[in-house]
C-alpha positions as semicolon CSV with decimal commas, in nm:
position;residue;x (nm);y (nm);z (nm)
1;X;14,744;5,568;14,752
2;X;14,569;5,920;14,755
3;X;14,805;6,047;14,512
4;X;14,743;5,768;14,258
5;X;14,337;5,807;14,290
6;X;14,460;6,201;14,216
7;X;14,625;6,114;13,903
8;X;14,375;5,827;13,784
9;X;14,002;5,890;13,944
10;X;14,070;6,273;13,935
11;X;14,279;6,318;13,650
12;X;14,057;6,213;13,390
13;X;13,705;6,401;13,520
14;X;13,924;6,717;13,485
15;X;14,053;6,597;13,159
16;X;13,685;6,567;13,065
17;X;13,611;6,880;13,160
18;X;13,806;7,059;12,976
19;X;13,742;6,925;12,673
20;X;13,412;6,989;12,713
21;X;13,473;7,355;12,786
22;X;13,681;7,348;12,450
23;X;13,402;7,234;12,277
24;X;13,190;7,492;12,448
25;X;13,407;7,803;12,323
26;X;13,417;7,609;11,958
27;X;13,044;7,651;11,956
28;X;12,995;7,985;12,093
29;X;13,305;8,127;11,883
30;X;13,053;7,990;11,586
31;X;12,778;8,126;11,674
32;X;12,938;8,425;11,744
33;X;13,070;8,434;11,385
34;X;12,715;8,414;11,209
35;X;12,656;8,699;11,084
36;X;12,314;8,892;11,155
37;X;12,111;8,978;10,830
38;X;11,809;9,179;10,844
39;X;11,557;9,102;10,592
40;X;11,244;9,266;10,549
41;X;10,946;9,116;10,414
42;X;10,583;9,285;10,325
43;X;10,305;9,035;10,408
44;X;10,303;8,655;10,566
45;X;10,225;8,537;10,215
46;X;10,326;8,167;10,124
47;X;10,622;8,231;9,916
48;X;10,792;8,437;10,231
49;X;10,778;8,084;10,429
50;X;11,084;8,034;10,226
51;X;11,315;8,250;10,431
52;X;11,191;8,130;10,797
53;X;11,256;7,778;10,626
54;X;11,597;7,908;10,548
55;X;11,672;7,988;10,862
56;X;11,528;7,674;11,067
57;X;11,677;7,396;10,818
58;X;11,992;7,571;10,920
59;X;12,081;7,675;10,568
60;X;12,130;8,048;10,655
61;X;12,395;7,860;10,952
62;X;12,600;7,678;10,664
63;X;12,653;8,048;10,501
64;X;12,813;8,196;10,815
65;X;12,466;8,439;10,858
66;X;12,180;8,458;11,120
67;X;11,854;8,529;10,973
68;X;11,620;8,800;11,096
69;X;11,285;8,888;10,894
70;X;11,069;9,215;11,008
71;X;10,750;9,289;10,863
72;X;10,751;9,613;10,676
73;X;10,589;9,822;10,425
74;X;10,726;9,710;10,112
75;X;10,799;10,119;10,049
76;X;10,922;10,176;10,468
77;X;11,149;9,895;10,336
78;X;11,319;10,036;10,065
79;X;11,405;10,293;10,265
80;X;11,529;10,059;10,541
81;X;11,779;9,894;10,284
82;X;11,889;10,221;10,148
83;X;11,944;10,342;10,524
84;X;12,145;10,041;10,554
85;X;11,874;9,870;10,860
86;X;11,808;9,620;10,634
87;X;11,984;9,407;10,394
88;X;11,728;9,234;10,217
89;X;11,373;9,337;10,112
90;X;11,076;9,091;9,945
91;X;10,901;9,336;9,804
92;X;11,144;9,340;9,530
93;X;10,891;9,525;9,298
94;X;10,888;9,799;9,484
95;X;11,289;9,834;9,457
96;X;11,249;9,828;9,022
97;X;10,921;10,119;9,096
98;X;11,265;10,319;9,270
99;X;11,494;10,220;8,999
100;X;11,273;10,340;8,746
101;X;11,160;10,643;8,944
102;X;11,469;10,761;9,033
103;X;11,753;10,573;8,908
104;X;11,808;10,449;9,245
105;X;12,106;10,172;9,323
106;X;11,921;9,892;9,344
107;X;11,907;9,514;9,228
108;X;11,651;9,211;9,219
109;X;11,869;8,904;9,294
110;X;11,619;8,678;9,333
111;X;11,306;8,583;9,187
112;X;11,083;8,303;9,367
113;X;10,749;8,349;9,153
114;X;10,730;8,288;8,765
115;X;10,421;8,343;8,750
116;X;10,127;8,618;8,898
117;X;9,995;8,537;9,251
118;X;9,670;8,758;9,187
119;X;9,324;8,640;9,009
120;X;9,045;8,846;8,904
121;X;8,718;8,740;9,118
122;X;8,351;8,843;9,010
123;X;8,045;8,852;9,128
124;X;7,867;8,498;8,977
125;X;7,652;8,602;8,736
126;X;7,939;8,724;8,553
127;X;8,078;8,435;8,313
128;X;8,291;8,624;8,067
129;X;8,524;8,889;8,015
130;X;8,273;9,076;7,768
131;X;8,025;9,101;8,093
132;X;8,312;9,332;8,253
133;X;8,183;9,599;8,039
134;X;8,077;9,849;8,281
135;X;8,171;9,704;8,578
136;X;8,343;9,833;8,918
137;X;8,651;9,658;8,971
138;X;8,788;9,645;9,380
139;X;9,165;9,695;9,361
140;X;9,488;9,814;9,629
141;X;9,535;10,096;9,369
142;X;9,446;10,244;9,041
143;X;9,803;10,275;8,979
144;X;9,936;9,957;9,104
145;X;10,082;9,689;8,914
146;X;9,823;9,436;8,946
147;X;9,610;9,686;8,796
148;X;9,820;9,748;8,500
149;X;9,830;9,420;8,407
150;X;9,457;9,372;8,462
151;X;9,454;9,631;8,180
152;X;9,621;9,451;7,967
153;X;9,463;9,099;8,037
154;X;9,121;9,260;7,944
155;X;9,208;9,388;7,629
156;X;9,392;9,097;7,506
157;X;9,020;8,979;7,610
158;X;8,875;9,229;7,377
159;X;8,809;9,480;7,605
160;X;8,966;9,838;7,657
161;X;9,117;9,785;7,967
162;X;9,162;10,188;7,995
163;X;8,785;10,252;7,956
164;X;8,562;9,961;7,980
165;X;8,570;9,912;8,342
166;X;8,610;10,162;8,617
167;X;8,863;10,114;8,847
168;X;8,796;10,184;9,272
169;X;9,140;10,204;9,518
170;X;8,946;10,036;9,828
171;X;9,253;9,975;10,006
172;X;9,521;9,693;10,091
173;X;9,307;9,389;10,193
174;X;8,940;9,532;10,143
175;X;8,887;9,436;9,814
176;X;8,719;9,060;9,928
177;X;8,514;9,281;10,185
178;X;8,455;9,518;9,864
179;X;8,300;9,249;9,645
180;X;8,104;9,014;9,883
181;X;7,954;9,364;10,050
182;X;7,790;9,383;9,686
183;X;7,878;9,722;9,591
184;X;8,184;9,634;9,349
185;X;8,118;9,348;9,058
186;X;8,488;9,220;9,045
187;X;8,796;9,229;9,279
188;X;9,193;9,152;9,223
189;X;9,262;8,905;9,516
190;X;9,574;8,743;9,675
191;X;9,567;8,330;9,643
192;X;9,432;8,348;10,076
193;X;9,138;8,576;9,952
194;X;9,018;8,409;9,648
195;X;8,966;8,062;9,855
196;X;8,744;8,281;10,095
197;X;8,561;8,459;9,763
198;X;8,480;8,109;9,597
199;X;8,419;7,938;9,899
200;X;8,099;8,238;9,928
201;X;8,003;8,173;9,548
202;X;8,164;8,419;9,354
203;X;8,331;8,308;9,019
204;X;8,707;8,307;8,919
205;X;8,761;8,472;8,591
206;X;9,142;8,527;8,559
207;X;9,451;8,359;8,707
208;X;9,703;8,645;8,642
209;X;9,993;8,394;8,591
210;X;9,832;8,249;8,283
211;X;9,767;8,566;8,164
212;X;10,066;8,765;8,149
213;X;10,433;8,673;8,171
214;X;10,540;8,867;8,473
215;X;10,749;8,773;8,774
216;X;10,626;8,774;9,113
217;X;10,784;8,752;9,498
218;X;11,151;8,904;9,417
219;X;11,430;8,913;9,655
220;X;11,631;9,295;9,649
221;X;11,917;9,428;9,798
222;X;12,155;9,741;9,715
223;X;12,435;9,783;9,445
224;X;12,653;9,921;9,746
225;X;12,601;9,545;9,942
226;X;12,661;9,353;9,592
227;X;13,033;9,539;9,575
228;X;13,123;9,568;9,914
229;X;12,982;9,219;10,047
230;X;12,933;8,994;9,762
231;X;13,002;8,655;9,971
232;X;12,738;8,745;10,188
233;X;12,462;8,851;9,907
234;X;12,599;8,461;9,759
235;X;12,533;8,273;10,083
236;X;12,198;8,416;10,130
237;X;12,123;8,365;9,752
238;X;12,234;7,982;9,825
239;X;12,027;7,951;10,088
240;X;11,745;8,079;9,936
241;X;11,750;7,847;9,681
242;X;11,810;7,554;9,955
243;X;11,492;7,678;10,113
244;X;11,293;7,664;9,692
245;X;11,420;7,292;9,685
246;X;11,293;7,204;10,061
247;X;10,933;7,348;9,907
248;X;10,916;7,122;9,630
249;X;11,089;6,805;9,800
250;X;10,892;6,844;10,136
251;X;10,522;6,883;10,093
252;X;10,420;6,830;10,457
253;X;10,726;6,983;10,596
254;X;10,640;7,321;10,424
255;X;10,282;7,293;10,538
256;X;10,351;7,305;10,891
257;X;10,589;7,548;10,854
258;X;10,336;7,777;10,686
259;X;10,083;7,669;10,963
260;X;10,360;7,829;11,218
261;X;10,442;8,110;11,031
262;X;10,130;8,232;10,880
263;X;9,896;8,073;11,176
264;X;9,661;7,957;10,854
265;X;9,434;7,671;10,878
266;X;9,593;7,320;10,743
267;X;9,331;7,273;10,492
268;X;9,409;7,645;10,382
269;X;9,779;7,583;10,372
270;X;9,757;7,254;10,198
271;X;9,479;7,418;9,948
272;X;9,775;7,733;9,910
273;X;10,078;7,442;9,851
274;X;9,904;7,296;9,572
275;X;9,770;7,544;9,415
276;X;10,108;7,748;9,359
277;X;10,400;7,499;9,402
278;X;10,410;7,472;9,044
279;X;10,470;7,823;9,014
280;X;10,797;7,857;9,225
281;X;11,137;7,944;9,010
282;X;11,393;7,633;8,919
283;X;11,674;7,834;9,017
284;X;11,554;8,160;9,163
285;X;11,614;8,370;8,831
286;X;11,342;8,472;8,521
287;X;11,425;8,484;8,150
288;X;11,508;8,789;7,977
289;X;11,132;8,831;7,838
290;X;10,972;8,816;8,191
291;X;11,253;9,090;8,300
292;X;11,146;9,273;7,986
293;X;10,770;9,261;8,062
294;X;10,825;9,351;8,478
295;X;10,996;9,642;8,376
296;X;10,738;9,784;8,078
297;X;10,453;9,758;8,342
298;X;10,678;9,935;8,630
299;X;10,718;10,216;8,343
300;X;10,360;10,250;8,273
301;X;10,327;10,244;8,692
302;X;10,537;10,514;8,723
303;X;10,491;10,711;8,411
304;X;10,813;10,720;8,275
305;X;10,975;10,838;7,903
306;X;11,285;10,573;7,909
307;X;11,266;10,238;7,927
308;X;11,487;10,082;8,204
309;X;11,747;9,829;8,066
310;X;11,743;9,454;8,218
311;X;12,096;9,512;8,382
312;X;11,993;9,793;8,564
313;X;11,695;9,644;8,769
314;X;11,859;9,266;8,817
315;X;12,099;9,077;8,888
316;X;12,068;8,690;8,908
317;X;12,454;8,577;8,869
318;X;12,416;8,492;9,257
319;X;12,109;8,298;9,199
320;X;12,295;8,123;8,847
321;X;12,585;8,038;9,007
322;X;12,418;7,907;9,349
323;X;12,200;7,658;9,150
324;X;12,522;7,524;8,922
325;X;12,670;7,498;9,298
326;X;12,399;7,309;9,428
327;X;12,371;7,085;9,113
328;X;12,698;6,996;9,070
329;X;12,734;6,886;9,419
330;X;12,402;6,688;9,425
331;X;12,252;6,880;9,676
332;X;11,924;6,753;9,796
333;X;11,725;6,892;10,146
């Protein structure tokens, strides 16, 4: 009788047991397999929510890689991917200001913006572009590329944008302070500091993205990674793009996850989500024109003689052939 309740009542908890402990080294040999990717990112600005959105939907998981952003400099991280720390940067401008600097190995593989995320904000009693005349402007840099292409938006305004207006560096994230302190009559603002600089009364007089044709939030990595790892730069492209569809599809999914990431308001957020969803990339690649255009403003930026071919600065076959991927299978978040 004890042997029988040995073979029956203890046979099958130990049975049990170990297939549980087979499903237990299943799922740590998987997670073990994820790969780690570092990816650095410059700012907690809404189009970054994409890649902690990429990694909690799980569709960094279904590529085999484990997600980790850093906030850093968008120049510090240039010099993190080069260094090989990092794999991935956002500040994917800042990789083409390299390229065309010093021919550097480096590729935009993403693009999440088609459109400008900056807008020129004045002081109130200014009401047209011909009132700039004169004026003190509040920007991150008289030689950065917002400023460029303020340039040109004023004098397709009918202003010199070289000499009509005076332009004042005040530092990253003073210019609000710089205009409502009421020594500076205009300011180039991010979409978070033009709520705050409306909300006090001062005026919107340019939304960059109807302005210019210019890309905006770009996704870089190195040509070494492309050759030597090109599933990997794939997956994360895929991903990516899983994470641009989520945006569109889920309004109040990507809401809280900005509240979480960016610890904004929810009226901000919301306010931020419909203000720029429109503005996010189909299939995280620009046309040839908009390539064109980011790299004759990076040229000015950096003062060069030779214009930098499209090929050299991008590379959106990943992002091309993830969206055909995706649409062919019907892939919906």
């Amino acid at each position: 009788m004890i042997g029988k309740i040995s073979q029956t009542c203890l046979g099958r908890p130990v049975l049990t047991l170990v297939g549980a402990l087979l499903v237990m080294q299943s799922t740590f040999a998987g997670a073990q397999s994820l790969q780690t990717v570092n990816m650095a990112i410059p700012a907690k600005s809404f189009q970054m929510v994409l890649y902690p959105i990429a990694q909690q939907k799980g569709y960094m998981k279904e590529e085999g890689l484990d997600l980790r952003v850093i906030f850093i400099a968008p120049t510090t991280s240039i010099q993190a991917m080069l260094g090989g720390d990092v794999s991935f940067t956002g500040a994917g401008t800042s990789a083409l200001v390299t390229i065309a600097r010093s021919n550097t190995p480096l590729k935009v593989v993403a693009a999440t913006n088609d459109r400008v995320l900056q807008w020129l904000v004045t002081k109130p009693e200014i009401t047209s572009p011909k009132d700039l005349k004169g004026k003190r402007i509040a920007t991150t840099g008289v030689a950065a590329i917002a400023t460029f292409m303020l340039k040109q938006i004023l004098t397709k305004h009918g202003l010199d944008g070289n000499k009509d207006v005076t332009y004042l560096d005040v530092g990253q994230g003073n210019q609000l302070p710089a205009l409502l302190g009421g020594g500076l009559d205009a300011a180039i603002l991010s979409v978070e500091q033009r709520y705050v600089g409306l909300d006090k009364g001062m005026r919107e007089m340019f939304f960059f993205g109807n302005e210019v044709k210019n890309s905006w939030g770009t996704l870089a990595t190195t040509d070494k990674l492309i050759k030597e790892n090109p599933k990997m730069i794939g997956g994360f492209v895929r991903a990516t793009l899983k994470a641009m569809r989520y945006l569109r599809q889920d309004r109040e999914g990507t809401i809280s996850a900005m509240l979480k990431f960016a610890g904004v308001s929810r009226p901000q957020a919301t306010r931020v989500y419909d203000d720029i969803i429109g503005t996010f990339t189909r299939n995280g690649a620009v046309d040839d024109e908009t390539q064109r255009n980011d790299l004759q403003i990076i040229r000015q930026v950096v003062n060069a003689n030779e214009t930098v071919a499209n090929a050299k600065g991008y590379d959106f076959s990943f992002a091309l052939e993830a969206d055909q991927q995706l649409n062919k299978i019907g892939w919906k978040p």
